[in-house]
N, C-alpha and C positions, 0 to 999 in steps of 0.2 A: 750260556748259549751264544753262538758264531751269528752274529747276525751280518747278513748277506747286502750290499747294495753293489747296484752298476752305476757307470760312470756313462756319461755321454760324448765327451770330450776329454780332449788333454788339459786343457782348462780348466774343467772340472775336476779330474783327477787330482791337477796342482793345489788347487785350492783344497779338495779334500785333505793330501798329506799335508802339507802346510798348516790346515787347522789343528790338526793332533800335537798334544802337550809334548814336551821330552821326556817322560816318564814311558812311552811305548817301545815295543819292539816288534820286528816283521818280519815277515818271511814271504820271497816271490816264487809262483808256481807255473810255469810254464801252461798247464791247463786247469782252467775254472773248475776242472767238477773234480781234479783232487785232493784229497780230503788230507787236513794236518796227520802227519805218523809218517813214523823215522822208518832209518834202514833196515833195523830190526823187527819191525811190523810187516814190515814189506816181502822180507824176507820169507818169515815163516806163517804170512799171509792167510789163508782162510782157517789153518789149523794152531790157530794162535790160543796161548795155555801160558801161566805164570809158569807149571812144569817146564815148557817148551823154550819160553823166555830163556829160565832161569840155567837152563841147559846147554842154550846155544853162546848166551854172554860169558860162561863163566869157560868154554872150552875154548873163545876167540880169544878172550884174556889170557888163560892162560899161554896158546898157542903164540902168539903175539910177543908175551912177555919173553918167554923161552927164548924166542929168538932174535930179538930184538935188537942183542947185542952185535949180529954177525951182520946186519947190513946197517945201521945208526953211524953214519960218518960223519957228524956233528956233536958226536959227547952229548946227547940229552940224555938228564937223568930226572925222569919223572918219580915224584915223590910219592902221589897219592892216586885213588883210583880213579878222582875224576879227569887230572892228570893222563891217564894213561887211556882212561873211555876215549878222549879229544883227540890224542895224536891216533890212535884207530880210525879215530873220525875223518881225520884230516887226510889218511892213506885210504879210505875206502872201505875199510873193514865195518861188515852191517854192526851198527849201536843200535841205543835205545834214547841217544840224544838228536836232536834236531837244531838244526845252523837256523840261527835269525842275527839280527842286526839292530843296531841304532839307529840305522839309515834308512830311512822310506826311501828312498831314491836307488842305492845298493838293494835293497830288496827286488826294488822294479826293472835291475839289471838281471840280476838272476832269473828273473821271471824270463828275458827274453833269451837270456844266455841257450835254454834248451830249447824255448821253443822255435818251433816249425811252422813257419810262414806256410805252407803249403795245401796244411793241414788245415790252417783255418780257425784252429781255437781260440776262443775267449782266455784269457789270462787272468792272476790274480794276482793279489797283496793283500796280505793277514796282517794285519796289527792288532797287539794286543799290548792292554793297560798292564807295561811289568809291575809296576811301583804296588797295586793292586793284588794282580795273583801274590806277588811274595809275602805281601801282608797277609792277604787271607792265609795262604800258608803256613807262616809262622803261627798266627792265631790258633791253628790249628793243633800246629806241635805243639803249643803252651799248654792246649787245653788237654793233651794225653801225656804230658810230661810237666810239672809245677818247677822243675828244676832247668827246666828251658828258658834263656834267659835274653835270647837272641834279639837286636833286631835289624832291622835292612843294613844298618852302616856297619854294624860289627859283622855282621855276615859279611858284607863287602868286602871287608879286610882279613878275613879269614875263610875265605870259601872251599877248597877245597878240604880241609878238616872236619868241615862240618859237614859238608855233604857224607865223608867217610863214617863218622862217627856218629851223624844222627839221622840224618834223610836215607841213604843207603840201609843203612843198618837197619834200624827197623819198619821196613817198608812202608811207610804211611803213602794213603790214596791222596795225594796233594804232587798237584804239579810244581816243577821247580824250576826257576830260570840260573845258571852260573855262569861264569867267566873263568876260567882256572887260571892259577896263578901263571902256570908255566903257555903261555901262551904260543903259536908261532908266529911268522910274520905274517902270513896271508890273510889269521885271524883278525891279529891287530890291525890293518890296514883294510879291514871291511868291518869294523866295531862290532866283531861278530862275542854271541855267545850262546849258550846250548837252552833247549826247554827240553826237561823227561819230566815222565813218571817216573815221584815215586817208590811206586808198589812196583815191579816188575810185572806182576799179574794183571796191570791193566794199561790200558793203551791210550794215548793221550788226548786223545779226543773222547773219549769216555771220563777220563778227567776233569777236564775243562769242564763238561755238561753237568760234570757234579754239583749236588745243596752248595758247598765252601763257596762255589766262586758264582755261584746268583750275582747278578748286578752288577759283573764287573765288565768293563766294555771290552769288548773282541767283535773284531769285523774284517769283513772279505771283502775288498772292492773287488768286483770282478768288469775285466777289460774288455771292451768288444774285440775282436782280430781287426775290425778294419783299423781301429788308432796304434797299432804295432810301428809301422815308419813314425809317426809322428814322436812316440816315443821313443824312439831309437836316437832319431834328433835330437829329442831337449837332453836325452843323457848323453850323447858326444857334446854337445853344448858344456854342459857341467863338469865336462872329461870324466865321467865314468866310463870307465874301457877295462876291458880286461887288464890291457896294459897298465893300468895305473891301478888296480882291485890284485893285480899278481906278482907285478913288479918280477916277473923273468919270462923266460922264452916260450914257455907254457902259454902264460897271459899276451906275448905278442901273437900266437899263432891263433889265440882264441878269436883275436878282435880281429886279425883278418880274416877268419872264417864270420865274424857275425857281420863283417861287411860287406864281403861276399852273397850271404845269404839275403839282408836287405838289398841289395842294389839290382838281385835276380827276378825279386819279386817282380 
């Protein structure tokens, strides 16, 4: 269960990420009341079906792969499929993976990156105990497989094979966080890595709330709108900018729009 608290301050906030171990992982949302689920959830939104799922990933892969070669001007050769989910990810193409981070601070950029001063909304930051979900997870694959011999460090070091050959494969209802080997740079320079389901057939917030993961911490600080400038400050402060989260011209034009958009406030 996501258990919910608000913040009063930026100070409080600090203190809250601050208290959290290094074993977590976050993800920022521009508005409070949306609910964790990826692009592929979104996509095919109220009419969602592991059919449907299973339909629309395997025709963007395919589609994807196909063509992949005619505009790839950097020679990447993705090995595996978690490999290949990522860099879809990373061009926009709807997955079934979802962007988090090591960084509670990179999370609470994100969060402001889309939102709309205007509008008014409350903001969030999800953190969730990785070190946690993975064990319970493995737990789980042990217990439907005696030949599963896995655990956090080996997976570490070999993640995308495993994800191919045993989380993919046979759909188990156990959420999963990865890093793929073949990383790009945007990723590494925001400690990002992916959470899915999974079973295709089900969606990650139905995951989470499953018996496996009882007891393990997950929580939403949700942000009032009025502390939006004050956080915008303490992350220029810390040099979280686009410009340093994108390292090219993308990332310069993003931060002068997000300063832009504070200073009109």
């Amino acid at each position: 269960m996501i258990n919910e608290q608000t913040v009063k301050s930026v100070a409080e906030l600090i203190d809250c990420l601050n208290s959290l171990p290094n074993h977590y992982v976050y993800r920022g949302h521009a508005n409070a009341q949306w609910k964790l689920e990826s692009s592929l959830e979104r996509v095919i939104g109220k009419d969602w079906s592991g059919e449907s799922a299973n339909k629309f990933e395997e025709f963007s892969l395919t589609e994807f792969q196909s063509k992949f070669h005619l505009y790839d001007h950097e020679n990447i050769q993705p090995f595996s499929k978690l490999a290949w989910l990522s860099i879809m990810q990373h061009y926009g193409v709807p997955t079934r993976l979802l962007d988090f981070t090591a960084s509670p601070y990179v999370a609470l950029y994100f969060a402001l990156e889309s939102y709309n001063p205007q509008l008014k909304w409350d903001f969030a930051v999800y953190a969730l105990d990785y070190s946690a979900i993975l064990d319970r997870s493995i737990q789980h694959i042990a217990s439907k497989d005696a030949a599963f011999q896995q655990t956090r460090t080996t997976i570490h070091q070999n993640q995308d094979a495993i994800f191919d050959a045993v989380v993919d494969r046979f759909s188990y209802d156990i959420a999963w966080i990865a890093e793929p080997q073949l990383l790009n740079t945007r990723l590494d320079r925001q400690a990002g890595s992916f959470l899915l389901s999974g079973n295709r057939e089900l969606q990650i917030e139905g995951v989470l709330e499953g018996e496996i993961y009882r007891g393990v911490q997950m929580t939403k600080l949700c942000i009032p709108s009025s502390l939006y400038e004050g956080v915008f400050v303490l992350l220029r402060k810390m040099n979280i900018t686009s410009k340093s989260l994108y390292g090219d011209l993308d990332g310069l034009a993003r931060s002068i729009r997000m300063s832009m958009q504070v200073y009109s406030v």
